[in-house]
N, C-alpha and C positions, 0 to 999 in steps of 0.2 A: 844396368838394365840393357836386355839386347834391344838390337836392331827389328822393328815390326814391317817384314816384309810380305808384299803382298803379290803374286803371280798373276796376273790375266793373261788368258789364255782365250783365243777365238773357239776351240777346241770344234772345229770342222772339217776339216781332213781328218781325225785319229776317226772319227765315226763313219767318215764317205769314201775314203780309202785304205785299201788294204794293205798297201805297202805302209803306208804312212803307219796305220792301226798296228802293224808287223815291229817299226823300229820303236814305237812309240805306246804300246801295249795299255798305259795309265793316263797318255795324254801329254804332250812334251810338256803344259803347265807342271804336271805335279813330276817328271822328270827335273824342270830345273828348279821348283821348288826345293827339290833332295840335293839337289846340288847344295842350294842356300844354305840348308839344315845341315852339312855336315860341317860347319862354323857353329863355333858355342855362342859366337856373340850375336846370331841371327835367327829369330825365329821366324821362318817362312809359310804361309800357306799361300792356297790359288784359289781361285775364282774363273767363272766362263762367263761369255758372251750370254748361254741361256737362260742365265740365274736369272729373277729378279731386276729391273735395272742395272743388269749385266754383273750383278754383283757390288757396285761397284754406289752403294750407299752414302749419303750424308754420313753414315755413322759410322762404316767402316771405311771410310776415306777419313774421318778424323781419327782414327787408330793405326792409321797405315802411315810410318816412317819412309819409306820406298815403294813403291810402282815400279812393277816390269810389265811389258805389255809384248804381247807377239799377236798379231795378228797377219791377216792376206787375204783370204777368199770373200770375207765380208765385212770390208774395210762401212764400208755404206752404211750395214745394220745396224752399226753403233748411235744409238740414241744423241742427237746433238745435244739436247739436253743435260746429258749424261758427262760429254765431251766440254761440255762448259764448266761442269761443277769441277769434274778433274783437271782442270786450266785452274782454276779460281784456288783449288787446292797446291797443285803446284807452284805457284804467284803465292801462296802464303807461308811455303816451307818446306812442301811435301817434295823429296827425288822423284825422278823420272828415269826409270831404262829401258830405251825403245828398242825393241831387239830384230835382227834382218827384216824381214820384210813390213814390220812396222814403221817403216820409212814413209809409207803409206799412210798411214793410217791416219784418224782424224785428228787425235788429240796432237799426235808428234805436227801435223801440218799445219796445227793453231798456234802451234808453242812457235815454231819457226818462220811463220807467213810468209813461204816460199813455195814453188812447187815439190820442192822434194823430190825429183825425177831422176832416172840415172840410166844406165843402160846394163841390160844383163843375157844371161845364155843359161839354160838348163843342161849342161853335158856333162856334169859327175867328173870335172876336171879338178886338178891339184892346185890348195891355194897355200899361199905362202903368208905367214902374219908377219909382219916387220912391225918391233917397237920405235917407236920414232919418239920418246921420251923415257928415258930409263927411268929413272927417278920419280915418277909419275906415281901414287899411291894404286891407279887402276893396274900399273904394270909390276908391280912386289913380286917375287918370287919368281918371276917368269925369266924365260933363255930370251936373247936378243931377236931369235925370231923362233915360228915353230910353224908346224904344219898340218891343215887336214886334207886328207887325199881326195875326198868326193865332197865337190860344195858345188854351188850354183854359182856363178860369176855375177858380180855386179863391178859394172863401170863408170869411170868419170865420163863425163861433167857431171858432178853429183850437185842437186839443185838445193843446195842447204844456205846458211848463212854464215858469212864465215866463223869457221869455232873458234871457239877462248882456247882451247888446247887442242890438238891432232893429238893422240897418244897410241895407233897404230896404224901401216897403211899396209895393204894386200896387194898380193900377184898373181895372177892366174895364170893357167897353162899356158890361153891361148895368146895371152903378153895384155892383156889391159889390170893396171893399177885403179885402185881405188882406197879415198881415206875409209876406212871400217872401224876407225873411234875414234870420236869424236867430243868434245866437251861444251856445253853452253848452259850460264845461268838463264833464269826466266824468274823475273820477279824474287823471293828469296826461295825458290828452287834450282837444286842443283840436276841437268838433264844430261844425258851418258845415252849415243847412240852405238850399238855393236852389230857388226854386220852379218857375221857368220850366222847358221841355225835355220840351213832350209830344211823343210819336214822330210824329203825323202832319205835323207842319211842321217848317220848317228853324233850328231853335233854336241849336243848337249850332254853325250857321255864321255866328250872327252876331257880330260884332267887337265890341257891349260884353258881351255873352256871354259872350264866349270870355276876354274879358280881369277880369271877375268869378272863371271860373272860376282863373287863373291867379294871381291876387291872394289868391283863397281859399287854395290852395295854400300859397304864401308863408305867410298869415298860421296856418294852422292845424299848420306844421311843427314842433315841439317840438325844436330840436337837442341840449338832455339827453339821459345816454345814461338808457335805459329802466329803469324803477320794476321791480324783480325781486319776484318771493314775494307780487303785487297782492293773489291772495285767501287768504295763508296768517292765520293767528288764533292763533299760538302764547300756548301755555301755559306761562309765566314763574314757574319755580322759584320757590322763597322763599330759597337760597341765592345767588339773581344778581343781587336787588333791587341797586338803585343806592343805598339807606340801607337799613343793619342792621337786619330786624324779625324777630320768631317768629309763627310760622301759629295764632292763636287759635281756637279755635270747630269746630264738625263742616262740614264741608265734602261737595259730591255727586262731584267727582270726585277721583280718585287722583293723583299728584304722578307728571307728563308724560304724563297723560291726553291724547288730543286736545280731546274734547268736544263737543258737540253744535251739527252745525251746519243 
């Protein structure tokens, strides 16, 4: 069975800018959707911000093996609501791949309960990818380090938590480093942050790119079937205990109370 992956995509720059609309002609979603699809083992499509609750269903979040998400301009518009059910999914199985400026975004700054801040420059300067784990499944196939010539800089202190693995760190022209992959569970989801992929250049056509993102895929798949009742807190009788006890002492709530959450 492949891989069910799903693209969201803010898709507002390809409509409100022209450069953007120029590299990105179909939407950089369904650009790194094709990325995904050129793997047998993944069948990818995408989804926007304008669908429907954003696309991004009870029903097609229980069909969805993987989440990528890119967002920027309208980190806000994302329904909290929305933000919670994709938490609650995540927490039961579902991956996560937060992609450059989804650093931001709401779900990535639920998952991590940090700021998430960093420092960056707009100047179409040269970044350098270093693998800082060879062996790493996100890093398969790849040279030990590679290049794309026009990105956006983003800088350390990056405001995350520390990861379970570093598996690339970046250099920029103008000399600031930063980690640009990153690994963390969340509940029994597997979450993969990637930093490259600003709108105004051609990020997502390039081929170690494309094959990071395809890697991440694989590695963040969970084939468990999904963690049911994530945020239930049930209140456990004193007749069900697994060893015979009596309920001593005054107590605040009543026996199958919910309680206080």
């Amino acid at each position: 069975m492949t891989i069910r992956a799903l693209v969201w995509g803010e898709n507002v720059h390809e409509r409100e800018n022209a450069v953007v609309a120029g590299v990105y002609p179909d939407g950089m979603h369904n650009a790194i959707a094709a990325a995904l699809n050129e793997d047998d083992g993944i069948t990818a499509r995408s989804t926007t911000l304008q669908e429907p609750e954003h696309g991004l269903t009870e029903e097609v979040l229980a069909e969805t093996d993987v989440l990528l998400w890119w967002g920027h301009a309208a980190h806000g518009a994302v329904a909290d609501d929305v933000v919670e059910r994709v938490a609650e999914h995540v927490w039961s199985g579902m991956g996560l791949i937060a992609l450059h400026s989804a650093h931001f975004a709401k779900i990535f700054k639920r998952l991590m309960g940090t700021p998430c801040n960093l420092t960056w420059r707009e100047a179409g300067e040269r970044e350098r990818i270093w693998l800082t784990s060879r062996n790493h499944p996100i890093a398969r196939g790849l040279p030990d380090h590679f290049e794309l010539e026009q990105e956006e800089m983003y800088g350390e202190p990056f405001g995350i938590p520390e990861p379970m693995e570093t598996v690339f760190v970046s250099w920029f022209q103008g000399g600031e480093v930063f980690r640009s992959g990153a690994t963390w569970r969340r509940g029994a989801g597997n979450v993969f942050y990637f930093r490259p992929g600003h709108e105004t250049y051609p990020t997502y056509y390039d081929a170690n790119v494309r094959t990071v993102l395809r890697n991440a895929v694989h590695w963040a798949h969970n084939p468990a079937a999904r963690v049911s009742g994530v945020t239930d807190a049930p209140n456990i009788p004193v007749e069900v205990a697994l060893e015979p006890i009596e309920a001593r002492g005054p107590k605040l709530h009543a026996d199958g109370e919910e309680g206080f959450r």
